[in-house]
C-alpha positions as CSV (number, residue, x, y, z in Angstrom):
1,X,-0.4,-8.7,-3.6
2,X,-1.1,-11.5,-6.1
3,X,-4.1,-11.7,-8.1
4,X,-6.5,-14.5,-7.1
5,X,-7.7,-16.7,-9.7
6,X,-11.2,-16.7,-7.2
7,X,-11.5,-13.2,-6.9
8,X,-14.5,-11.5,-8.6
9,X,-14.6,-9.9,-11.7
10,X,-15.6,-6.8,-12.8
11,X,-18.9,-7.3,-14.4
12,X,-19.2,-5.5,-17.8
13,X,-20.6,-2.1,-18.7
14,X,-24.1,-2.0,-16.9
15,X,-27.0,-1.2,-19.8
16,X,-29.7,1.3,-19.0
17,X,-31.8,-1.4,-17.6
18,X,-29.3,-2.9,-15.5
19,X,-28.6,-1.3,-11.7
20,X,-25.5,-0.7,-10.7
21,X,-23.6,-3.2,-8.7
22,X,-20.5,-1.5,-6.7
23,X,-18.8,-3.0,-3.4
24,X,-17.6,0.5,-0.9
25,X,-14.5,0.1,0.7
26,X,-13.6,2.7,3.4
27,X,-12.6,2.0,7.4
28,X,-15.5,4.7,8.3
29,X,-18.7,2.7,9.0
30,X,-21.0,5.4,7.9
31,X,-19.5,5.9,4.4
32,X,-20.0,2.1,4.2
33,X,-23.8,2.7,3.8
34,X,-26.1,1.9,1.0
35,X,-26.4,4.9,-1.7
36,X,-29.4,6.0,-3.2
37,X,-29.9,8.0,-6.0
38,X,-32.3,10.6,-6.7
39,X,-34.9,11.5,-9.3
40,X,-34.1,11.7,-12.9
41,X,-33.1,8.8,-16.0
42,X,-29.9,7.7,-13.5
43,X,-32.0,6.8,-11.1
44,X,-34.4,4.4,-13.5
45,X,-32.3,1.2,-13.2
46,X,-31.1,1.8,-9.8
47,X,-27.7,1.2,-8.0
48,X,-27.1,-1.9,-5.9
49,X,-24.5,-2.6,-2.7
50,X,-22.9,-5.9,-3.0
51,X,-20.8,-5.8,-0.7
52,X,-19.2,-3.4,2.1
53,X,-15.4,-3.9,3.7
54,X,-13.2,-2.0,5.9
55,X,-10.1,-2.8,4.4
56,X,-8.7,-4.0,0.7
57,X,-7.1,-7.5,2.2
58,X,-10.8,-8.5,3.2
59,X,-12.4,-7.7,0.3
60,X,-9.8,-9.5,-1.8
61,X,-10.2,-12.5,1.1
62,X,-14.1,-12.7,1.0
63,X,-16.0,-11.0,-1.9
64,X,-16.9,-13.0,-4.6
65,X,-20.1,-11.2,-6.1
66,X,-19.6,-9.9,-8.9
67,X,-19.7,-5.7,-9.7
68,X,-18.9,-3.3,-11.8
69,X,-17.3,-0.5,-9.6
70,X,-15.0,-0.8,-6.6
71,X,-15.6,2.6,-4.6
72,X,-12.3,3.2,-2.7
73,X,-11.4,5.4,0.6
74,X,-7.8,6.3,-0.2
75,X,-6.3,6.0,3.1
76,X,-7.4,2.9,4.9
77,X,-6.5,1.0,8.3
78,X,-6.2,4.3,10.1
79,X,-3.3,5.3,7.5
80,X,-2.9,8.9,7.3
81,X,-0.1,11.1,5.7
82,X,2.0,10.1,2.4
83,X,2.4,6.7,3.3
84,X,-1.6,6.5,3.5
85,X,-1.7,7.9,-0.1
86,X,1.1,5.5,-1.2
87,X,-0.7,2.9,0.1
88,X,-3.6,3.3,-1.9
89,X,-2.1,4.2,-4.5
90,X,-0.5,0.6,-4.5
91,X,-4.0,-0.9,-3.7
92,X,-5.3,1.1,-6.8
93,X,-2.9,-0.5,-9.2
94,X,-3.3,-3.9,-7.9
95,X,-7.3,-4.1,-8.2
96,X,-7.7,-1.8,-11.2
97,X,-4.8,-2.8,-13.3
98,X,-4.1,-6.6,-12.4
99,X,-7.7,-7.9,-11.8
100,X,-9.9,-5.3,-13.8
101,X,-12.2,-3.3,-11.8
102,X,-13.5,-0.4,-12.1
103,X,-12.1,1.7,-8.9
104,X,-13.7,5.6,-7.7
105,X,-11.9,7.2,-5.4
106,X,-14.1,8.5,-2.3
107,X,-11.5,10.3,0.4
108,X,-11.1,13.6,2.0
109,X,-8.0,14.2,0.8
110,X,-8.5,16.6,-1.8
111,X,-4.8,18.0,-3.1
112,X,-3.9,17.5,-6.6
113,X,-1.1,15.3,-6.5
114,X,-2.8,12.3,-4.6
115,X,-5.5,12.9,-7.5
116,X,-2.6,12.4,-10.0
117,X,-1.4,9.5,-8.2
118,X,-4.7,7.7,-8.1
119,X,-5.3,8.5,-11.9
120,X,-2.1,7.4,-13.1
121,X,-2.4,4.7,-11.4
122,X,-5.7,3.1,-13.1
123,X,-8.5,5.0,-11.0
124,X,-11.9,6.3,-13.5
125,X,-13.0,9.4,-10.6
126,X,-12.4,10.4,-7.8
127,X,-14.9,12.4,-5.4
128,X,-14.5,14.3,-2.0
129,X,-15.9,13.3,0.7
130,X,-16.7,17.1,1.9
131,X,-18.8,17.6,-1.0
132,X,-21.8,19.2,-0.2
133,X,-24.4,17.6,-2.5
134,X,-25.0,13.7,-1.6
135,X,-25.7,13.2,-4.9
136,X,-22.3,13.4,-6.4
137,X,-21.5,10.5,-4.8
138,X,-23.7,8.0,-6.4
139,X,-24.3,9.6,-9.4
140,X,-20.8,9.1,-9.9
141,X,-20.3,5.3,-9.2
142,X,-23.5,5.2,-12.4
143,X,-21.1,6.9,-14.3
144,X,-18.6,4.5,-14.0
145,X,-20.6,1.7,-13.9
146,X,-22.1,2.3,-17.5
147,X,-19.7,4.9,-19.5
148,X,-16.3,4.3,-17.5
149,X,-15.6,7.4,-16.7
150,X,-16.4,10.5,-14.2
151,X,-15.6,14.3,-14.4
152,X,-16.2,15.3,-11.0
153,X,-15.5,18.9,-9.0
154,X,-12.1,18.0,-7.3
155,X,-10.9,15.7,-10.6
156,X,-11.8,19.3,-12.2
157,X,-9.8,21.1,-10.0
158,X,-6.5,19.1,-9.6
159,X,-6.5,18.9,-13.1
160,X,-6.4,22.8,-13.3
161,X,-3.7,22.9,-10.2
162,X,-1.8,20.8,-11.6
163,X,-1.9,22.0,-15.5
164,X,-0.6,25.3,-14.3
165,X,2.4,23.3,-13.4
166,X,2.7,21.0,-16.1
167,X,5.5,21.2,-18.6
168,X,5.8,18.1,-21.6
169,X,9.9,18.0,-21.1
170,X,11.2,14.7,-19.9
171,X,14.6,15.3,-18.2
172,X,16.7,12.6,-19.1
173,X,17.8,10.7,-15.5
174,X,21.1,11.9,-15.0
175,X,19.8,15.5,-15.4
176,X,17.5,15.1,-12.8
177,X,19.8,13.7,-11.0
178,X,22.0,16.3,-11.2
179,X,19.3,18.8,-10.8
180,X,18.1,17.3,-7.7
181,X,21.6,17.6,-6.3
182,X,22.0,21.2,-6.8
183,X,18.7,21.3,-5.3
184,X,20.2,19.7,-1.9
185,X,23.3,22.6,-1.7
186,X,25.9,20.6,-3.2
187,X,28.1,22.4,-5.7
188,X,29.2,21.3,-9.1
189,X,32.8,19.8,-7.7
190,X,30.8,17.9,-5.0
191,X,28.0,16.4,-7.5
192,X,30.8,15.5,-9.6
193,X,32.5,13.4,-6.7
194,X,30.2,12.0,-5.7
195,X,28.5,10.9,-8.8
196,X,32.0,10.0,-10.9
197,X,31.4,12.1,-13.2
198,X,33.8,15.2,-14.5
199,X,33.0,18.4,-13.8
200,X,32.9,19.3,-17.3
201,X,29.9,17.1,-17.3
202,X,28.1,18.3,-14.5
203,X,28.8,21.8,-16.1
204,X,27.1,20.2,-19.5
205,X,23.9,18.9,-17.5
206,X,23.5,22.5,-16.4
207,X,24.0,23.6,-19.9
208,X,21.1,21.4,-20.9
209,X,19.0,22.2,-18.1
210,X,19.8,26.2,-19.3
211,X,18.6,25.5,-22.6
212,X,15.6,23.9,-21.8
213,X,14.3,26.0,-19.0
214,X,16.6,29.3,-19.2
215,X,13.7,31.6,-20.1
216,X,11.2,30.8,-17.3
217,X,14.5,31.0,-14.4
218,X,15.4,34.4,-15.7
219,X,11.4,35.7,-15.8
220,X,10.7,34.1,-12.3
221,X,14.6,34.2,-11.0
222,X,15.0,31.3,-10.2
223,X,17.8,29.4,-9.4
224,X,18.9,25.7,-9.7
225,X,17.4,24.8,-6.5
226,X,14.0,26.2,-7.2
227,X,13.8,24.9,-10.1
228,X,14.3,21.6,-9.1
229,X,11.5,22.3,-6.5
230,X,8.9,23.5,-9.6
231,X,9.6,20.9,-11.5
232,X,8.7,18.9,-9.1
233,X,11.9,16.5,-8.8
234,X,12.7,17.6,-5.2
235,X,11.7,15.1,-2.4
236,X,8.5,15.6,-1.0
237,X,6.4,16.5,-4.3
238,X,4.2,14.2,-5.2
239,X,3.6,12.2,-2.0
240,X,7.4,11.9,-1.4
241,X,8.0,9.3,-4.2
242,X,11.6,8.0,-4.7
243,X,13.5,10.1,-7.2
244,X,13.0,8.3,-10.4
245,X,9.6,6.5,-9.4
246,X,7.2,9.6,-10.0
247,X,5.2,10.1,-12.9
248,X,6.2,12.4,-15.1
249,X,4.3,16.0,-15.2
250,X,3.2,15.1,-18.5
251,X,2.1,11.8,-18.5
252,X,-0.3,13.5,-15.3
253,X,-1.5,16.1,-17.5
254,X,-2.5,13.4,-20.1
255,X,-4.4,10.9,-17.8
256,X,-5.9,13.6,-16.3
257,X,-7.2,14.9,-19.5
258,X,-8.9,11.9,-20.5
259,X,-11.4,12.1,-17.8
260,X,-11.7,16.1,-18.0
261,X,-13.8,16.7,-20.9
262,X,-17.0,18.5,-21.5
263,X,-20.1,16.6,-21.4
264,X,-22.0,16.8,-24.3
């Protein structure tokens, strides 16, 4: 998608006397619907609809009022599975970090690593749609709207999943590469083959890799296979990305952190 010089801008940070202007975007009718807030100071200004869309290729199309939060269902179009989150993901990217808005995350999908994805990729919260308390909801899309940020139960929560799991080590590509081979069943001669390489130097990568992570294999026994699989690197972590398209553990950790902080 390409951005279009038409398309609406985010407005900036609303004041304390300003409502909230946010546009929903979900294929579910119902969570299309006006919010409302409760009692209390968030609910003095308000929090205005200006505009409701079942898809990301209509908004973009038709909306030109501007707002200054995009709430987003993650999988759209009847998308479910991986390829839904990718999708989103994708849409994510495009409206928050090539035209500017201010996008919340409103799905069902709870796990951490679509959380991840949708952070790393330029999202400011992101709430559950089986969340109890109706509140949450709006409460967070004020949030956004004037501070640019929301710490919300399942952001919490994937950030503590996925901290536990965490480790600030880049592997170099053509150690994860090597590591994600073992990982498959191939042995050192056949990764060697198959990647031109000596088997010297596949023996080195596994040198490296020993180094790096020797303690926590021998603790946990774990082999070069498993270890691929908790570090994340084999397919099918993290929505299935390509090897060498997911973000890296840490860079999660960090733009999780941002929005995971206590409120004063």
């Amino acid at each position: 998608m390409n951005p279009d010089p038409r398309q609406t801008s985010c407005l900036p940070p609303a004041t304390a006397d300003q409502p909230v202007r946010y546009v929903a975007i979900d294929d579910e009718p119902r969570y299309r619907l006006p919010l409302e807030l409760g009692g209390g100071p968030a609910a003095e200004a308000g929090i205005e609809q200006v505009g409701n869309y079942p898809d990301v290729e209509t908004f973009l199309a038709v909306h030109r009022e501007p707002c200054h939060v995009v709430v987003l269902d993650l999988c759209l179009n009847r998308r479910t599975g991986d390829d839904a989150v990718l999708h989103g993901v994708r849409a994510i990217r495009h409206l928050s970090g090539e035209l500017g808005h201010r996008v919340l995350v409103h799905t069902a999908d709870p796990r951490p690593e679509p959380v991840a994805r949708c952070v790393s990729a330029g999202a400011l919260g992101y709430v559950s749609k089986y969340d109890d308390d109706p509140a949450v909801l709006p409460l967070a899309v004020v949030e956004i709207g004037r501070r640019g940020q929301v710490c919300s139960r399942v952001l919490t929560e994937a950030l503590a999943r996925l901290a536990e799991q965490c480790r600030d080590v880049r592997l170099s590509a053509p150690l994860e590469e090597t590591l994600r081979l073992l990982d498959s069943g191939l042995t050192d001669a056949q990764i060697a083959e198959r990647r031109h390489l000596s088997p010297r130097t596949v023996e080195d990568h596994k040198r490296k890799i020993l180094m790096i992570f020797g303690a926590e294999m021998e603790e946990r026994h774990l082999g070069f296979g498993k270890l691929a699989h908790e570090l994340g690197v084999a397919q099918g972590d993290l929505v299935n990305d390509p090897p060498g398209s997911r973000p890296v553990r840490g860079v999660i950790r960090k733009s999780l952190s941002r929005l995971w902080r206590p409120r004063g």
